[in-house]
C-alpha positions in Angstrom: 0.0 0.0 0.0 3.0 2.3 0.6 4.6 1.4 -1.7 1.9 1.9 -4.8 0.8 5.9 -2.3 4.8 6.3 -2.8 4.7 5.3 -7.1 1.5 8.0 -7.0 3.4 10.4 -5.7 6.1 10.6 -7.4 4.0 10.5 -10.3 2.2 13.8 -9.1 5.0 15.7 -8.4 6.6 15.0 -12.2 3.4 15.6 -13.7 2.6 19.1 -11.8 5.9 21.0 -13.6 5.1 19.0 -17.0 1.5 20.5 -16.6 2.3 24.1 -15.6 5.3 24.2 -18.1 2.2 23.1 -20.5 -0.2 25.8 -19.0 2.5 28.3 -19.7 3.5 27.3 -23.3 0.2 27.6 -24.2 -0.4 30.7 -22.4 3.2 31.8 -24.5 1.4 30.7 -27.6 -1.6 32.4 -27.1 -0.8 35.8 -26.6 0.3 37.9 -29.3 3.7 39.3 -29.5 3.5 43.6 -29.6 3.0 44.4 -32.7 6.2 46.7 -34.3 6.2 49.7 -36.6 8.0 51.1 -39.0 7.8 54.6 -40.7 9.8 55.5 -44.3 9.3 59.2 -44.5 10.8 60.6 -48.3 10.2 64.8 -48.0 8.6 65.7 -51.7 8.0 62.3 -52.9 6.6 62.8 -56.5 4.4 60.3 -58.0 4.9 61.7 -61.4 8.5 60.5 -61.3 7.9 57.7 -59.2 5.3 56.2 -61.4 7.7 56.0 -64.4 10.5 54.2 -62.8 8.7 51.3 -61.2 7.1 51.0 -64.7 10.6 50.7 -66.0 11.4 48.3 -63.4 13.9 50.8 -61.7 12.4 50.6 -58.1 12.1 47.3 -57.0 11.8 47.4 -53.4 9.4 50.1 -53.7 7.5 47.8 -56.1 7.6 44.7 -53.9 5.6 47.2 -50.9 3.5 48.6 -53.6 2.7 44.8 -54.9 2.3 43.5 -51.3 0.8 46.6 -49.6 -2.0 49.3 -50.3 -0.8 53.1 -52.0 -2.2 55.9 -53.4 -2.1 59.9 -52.8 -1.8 61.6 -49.8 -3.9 64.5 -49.6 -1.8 67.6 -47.5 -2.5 70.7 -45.9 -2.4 74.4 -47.9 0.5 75.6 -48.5 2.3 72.7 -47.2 5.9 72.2 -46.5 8.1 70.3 -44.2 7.6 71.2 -40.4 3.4 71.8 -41.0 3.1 68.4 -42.9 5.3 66.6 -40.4 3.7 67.9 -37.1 0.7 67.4 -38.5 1.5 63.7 -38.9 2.6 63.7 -36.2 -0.4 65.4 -34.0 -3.6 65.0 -36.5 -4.6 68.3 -35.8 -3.4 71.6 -38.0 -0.5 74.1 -38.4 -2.7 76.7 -36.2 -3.5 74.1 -33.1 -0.4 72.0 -33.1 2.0 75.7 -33.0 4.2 75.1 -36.0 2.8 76.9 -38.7 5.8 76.8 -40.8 9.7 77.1 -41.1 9.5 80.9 -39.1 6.8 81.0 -36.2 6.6 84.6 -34.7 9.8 85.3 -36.2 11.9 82.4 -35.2 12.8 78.7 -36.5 10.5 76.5 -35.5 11.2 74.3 -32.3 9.8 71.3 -30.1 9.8 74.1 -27.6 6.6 75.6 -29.6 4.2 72.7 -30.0 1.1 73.0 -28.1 -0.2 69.3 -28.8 1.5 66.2 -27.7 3.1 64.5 -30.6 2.8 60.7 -31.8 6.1 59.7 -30.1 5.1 61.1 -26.8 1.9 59.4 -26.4 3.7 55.9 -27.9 6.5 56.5 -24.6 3.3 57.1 -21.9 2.2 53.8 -23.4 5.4 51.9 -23.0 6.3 51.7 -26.5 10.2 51.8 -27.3 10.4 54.8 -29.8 13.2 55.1 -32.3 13.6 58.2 -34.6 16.1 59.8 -36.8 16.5 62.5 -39.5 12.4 63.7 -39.0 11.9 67.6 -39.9 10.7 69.4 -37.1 11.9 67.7 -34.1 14.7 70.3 -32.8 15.8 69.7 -29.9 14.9 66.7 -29.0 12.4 65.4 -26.6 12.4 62.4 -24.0 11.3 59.0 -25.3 11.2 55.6 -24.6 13.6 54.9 -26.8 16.3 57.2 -28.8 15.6 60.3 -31.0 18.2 61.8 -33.7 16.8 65.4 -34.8 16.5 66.4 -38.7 15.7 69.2 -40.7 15.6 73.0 -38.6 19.0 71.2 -36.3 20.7 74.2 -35.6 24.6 74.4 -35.7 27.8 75.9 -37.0 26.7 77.6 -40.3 23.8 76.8 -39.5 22.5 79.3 -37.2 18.6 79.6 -38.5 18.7 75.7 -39.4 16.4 76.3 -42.3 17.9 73.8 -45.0 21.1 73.5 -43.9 23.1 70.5 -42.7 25.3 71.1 -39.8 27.7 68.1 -38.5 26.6 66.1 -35.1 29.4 67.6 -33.4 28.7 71.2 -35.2 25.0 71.0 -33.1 24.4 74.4 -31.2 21.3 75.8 -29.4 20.2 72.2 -28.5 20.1 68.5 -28.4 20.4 66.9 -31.7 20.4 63.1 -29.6 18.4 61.8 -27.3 20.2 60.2 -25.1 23.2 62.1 -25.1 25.1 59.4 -24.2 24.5 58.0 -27.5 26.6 60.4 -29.2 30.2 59.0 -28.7 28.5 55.7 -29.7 26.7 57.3 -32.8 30.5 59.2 -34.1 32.2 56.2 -33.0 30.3 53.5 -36.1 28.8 56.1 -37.9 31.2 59.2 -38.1 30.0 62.8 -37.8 27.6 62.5 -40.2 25.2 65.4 -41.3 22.2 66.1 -39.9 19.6 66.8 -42.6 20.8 67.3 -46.2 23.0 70.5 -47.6 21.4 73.7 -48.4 21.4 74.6 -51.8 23.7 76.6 -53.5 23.0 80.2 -53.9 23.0 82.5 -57.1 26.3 83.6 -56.6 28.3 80.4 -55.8 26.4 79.0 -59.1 27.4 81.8 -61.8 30.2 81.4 -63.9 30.8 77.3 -62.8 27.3 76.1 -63.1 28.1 72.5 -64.2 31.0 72.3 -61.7 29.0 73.6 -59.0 26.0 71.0 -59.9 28.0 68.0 -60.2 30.2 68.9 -56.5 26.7 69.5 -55.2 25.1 66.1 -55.9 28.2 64.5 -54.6 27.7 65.9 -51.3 24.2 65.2 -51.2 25.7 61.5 -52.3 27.3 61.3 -49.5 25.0 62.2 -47.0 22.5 59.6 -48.2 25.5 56.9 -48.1 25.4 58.6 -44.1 22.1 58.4 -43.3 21.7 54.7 -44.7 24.3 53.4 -42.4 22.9 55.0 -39.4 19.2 53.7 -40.4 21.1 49.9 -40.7 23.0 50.8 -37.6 20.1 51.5 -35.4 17.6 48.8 -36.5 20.4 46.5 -35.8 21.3 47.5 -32.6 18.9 49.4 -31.0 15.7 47.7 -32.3 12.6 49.9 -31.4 8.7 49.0 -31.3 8.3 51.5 -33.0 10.6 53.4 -35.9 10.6 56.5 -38.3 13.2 57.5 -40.6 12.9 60.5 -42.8 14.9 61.4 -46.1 15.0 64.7 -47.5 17.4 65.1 -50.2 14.9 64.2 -52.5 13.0 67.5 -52.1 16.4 69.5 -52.0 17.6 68.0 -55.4 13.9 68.5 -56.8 13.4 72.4 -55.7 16.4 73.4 -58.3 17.4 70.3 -60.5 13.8 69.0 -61.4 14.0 67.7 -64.9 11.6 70.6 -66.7 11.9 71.6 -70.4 13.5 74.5 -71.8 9.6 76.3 -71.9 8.9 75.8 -68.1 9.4 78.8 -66.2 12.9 79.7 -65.1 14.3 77.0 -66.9 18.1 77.8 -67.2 20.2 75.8 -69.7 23.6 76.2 -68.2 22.0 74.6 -65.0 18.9 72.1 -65.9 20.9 70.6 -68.6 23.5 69.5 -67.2 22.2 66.6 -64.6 18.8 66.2 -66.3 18.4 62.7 -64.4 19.7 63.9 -61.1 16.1 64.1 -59.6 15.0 60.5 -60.4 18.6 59.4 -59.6 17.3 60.5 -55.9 14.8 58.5 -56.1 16.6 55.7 -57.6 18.8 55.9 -54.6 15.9 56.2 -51.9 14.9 52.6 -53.3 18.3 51.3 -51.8 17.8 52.8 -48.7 14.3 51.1 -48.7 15.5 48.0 -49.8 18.1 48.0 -46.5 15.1 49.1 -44.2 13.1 45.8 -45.9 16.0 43.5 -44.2 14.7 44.1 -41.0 11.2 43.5 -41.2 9.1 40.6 -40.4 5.8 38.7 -40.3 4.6 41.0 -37.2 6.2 44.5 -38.8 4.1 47.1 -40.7 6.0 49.4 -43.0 4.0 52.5 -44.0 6.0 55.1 -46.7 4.8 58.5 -46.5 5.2 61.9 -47.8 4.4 65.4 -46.6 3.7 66.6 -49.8 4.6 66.5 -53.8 6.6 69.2 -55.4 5.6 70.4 -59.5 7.5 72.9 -61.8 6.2 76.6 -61.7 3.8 77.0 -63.4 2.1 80.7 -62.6 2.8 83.8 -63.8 3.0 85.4 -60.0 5.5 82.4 -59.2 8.8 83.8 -58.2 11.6 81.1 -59.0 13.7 82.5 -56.2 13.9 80.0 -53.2 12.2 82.3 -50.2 9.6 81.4 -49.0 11.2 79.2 -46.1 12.4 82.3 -44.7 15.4 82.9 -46.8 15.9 86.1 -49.3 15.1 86.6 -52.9 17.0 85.6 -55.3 18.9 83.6 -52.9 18.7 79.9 -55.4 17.2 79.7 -58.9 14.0 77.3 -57.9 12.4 75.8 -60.6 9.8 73.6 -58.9 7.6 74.2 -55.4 5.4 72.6 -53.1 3.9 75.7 -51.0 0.8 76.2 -53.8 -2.0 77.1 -51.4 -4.0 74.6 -52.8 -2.6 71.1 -51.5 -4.6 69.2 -54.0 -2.0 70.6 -56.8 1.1 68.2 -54.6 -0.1 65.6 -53.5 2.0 63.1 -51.4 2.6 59.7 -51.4 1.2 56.9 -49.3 2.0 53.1 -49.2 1.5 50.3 -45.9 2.4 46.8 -46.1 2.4 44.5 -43.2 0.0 42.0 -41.4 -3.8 42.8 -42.2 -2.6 45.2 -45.0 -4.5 44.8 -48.1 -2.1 43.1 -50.8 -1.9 44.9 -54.5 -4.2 47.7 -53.6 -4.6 51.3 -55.0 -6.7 53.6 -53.5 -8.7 56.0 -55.6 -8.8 59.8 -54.8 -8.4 61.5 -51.4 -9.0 58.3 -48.9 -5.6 59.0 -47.1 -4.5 62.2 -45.3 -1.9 63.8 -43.7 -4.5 63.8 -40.5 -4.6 59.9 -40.5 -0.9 58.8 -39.9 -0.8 59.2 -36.3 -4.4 58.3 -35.3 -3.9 54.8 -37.5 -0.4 53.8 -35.8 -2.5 54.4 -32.5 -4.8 51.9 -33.5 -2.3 49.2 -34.7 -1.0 49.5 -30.7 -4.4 49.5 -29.4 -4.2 52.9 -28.1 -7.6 55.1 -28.7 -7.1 58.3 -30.6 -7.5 61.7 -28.6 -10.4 63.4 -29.2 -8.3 66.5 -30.7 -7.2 64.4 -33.6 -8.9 65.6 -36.7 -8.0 62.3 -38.8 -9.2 58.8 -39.0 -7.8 55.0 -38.4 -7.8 53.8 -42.2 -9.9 51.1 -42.1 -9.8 51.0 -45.6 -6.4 49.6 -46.1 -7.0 46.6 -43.5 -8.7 43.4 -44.6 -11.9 43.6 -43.0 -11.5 47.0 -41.3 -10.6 48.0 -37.7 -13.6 49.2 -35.5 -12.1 51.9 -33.9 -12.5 55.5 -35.4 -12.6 58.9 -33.6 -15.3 60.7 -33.5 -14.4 63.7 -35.0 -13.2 61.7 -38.4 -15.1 63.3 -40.6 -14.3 67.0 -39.4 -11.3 67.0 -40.7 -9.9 69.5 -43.7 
């Protein structure tokens, strides 16, 4: 009788771990791992030149999002350019309520210091979400997250005082935090180098005259190497320092595409001795943005979602009252020959670009007309962490892009611009 209470036992007590260890894989199985984000922002991407390559089979990583993934336009805000669309991304509400109405706000470069709503990443760091960003317009200094954060476009710094498209060095940073933490910064010069903050300012008037072609061709080089930059730090902080979620901006494209767009000789300030001689130098950015994609794809998987976004198009002057002098972020007249714009007050006429792939993404989908705007970005990523959108947000979860739709949508959705 011992003997067989003693067998039973012993039994019991190697079944009980077996059983829990059981209870606990299955628990393990059952619950979903967090669900990870990843943001592509390209300042000015231009379908018009987009469309053409992929049909020529020159983007392929773009094509393999576009052919797994739903795209289509991006409707914008008025007048839009970088610091509006990208606060308003991320906030969902406009230039006027979020407090950066544009490069200048009351006479000074816009700052973190001036925003009156609290942005995406803020809200993803309450929540416990690790937040990684680099090179995103608008984020000057840098804020606290629950993660790291690299500044971008309006970075002040030697030569760079006003920080409107300029590209000072990390260690040329002044007036602020460029990296959050800074402790990251001997780690970031140390396998990066001292790479440039945002891409170079264009060359002026004077610097171009009399050595056009030379000053075209040293230009594009630079702006060469600052892509060949920001592509290493993008591999280098996926691969170690993996957030849940991610946002990388590019900007170069927009840079190379206010002066060198390809036009003909009848478009407004077209000026042979300077749009001749790198006619392909715009969709050679874009050829090159396709790499940089194609190094971001590497590090997604089954439970990623990638969404490409951005803030706006940019189109050749067109209008007799448009003045092809590069001013209107603040700088003087005549200070670079522009030859193509963004700012039209009616956002309709530059469009950006929009594209998500990822797990209950429609595959192979277009989307006809205005069903994406800038608005939505923020309050959609919400959704995909389960986190309701605040009542302030003037955009929508796009249900339309997921097979069989979310349920959540704010109430205000339809209020929007």
């Amino acid at each position: 009788m011992l003997k067989r209470l003693s067998v039973a036992l012993v039994t019991l007590l190697v079944a009980l771990p077996l059983a829990f260890a059981e209870d606990a894989k299955s628990a393990t199985e059952a619950k979903p791992s967090q669900p990870k984000v990843i943001v592509f922002a390209v300042n000015g991407a231009e379908w018009d030149i987009l469309r053409p390559l992929l049909i020529q089979g020159q983007m392929p990583n773009l094509k393999k999002v576009l052919d797994n993934g739903t795209f289509g336009k991006l409707k914008t805000i008025s007048e839009p350019n970088c610091p509006k669309v990208f606060t308003t991304f991320a906030t969902s509400v406009p230039p006027e309520e979020s407090g950066i109405t544009g490069f200048v706000v009351g006479g000074q470069t816009a700052s973190t210091n001036m925003l009156k709503v609290e942005p995406l990443w803020s809200i993803l760091s309450k929540r416990g979400i690790t937040v990684g960003m680099a090179n995103v317009p608008a984020t000057f200094p840098v804020m606290p997250v629950n993660g790291y954060m690299i500044s971008g476009m309006l970075t002040r710094g030697k030569d760079c005082e006003d920080g409107v498209l300029c590209a000072p060095k990390l260690s040329e940073v002044q007036g602020g935090d460029a990296v959050y933490p800074r402790s990251m910064v001997p780690e970031l010069e140390k396998n990066i180098g001292d790479f440039r903050i945002d891409c170079s300012r264009m060359p002026n008037a004077e610097d171009l005259k009399g050595k056009e072609e030379q000053a075209v061709n040293e230009w594009l080089a630079g702006v060469q190497q600052i892509r060949e930059q920001q592509t290493k730090l993008f591999d280098y902080l996926l691969t170690n320092h993996p957030t849940t979620f991610t946002m990388f901006d590019q900007s170069c494209e927009d840079r190379t595409g206010h002066w060198l767009y390809p036009i003909q000789p009848y478009n407004v300030g077209y000026n042979p001795k300077i749009n001749s001689v790198r006619v392909e130098a715009f969709p050679d950015q874009y050829r090159a943005m396709d790499k940089v994609l194609g190094t971001i794809l590497k590090h997604m998987d089954d439970n990623t979602t990638l969404f490409i976004i951005s803030d706006h198009g940019i189109k050749p002057l067109r209008a007799f009252g448009d003045d092809h002098a590069h001013h209107q972020h603040g700088m003087t007249p005549s200070t670079t020959p522009v030859i193509a714009k963004h700012d039209y007050a009616d956002g309709d006429d530059v469009p950006g670009a929009f594209a998500a792939m990822g797990p209950g993404i429609k595959k192979g989908v277009e989307l006809e007309g205005w069903q994406v705007t800038a608005f939505d970005i923020a309050p959609t990523i919400l959704h995909i962490y389960g986190i309701e959108p605040g009542k302030q947000m003037r955009g929508h979860v796009l249900s339309q892009i997921f097979e069989g739709g979310p349920k959540v949508q704010t109430a205000s959705a339809q209020s929007k611009n």
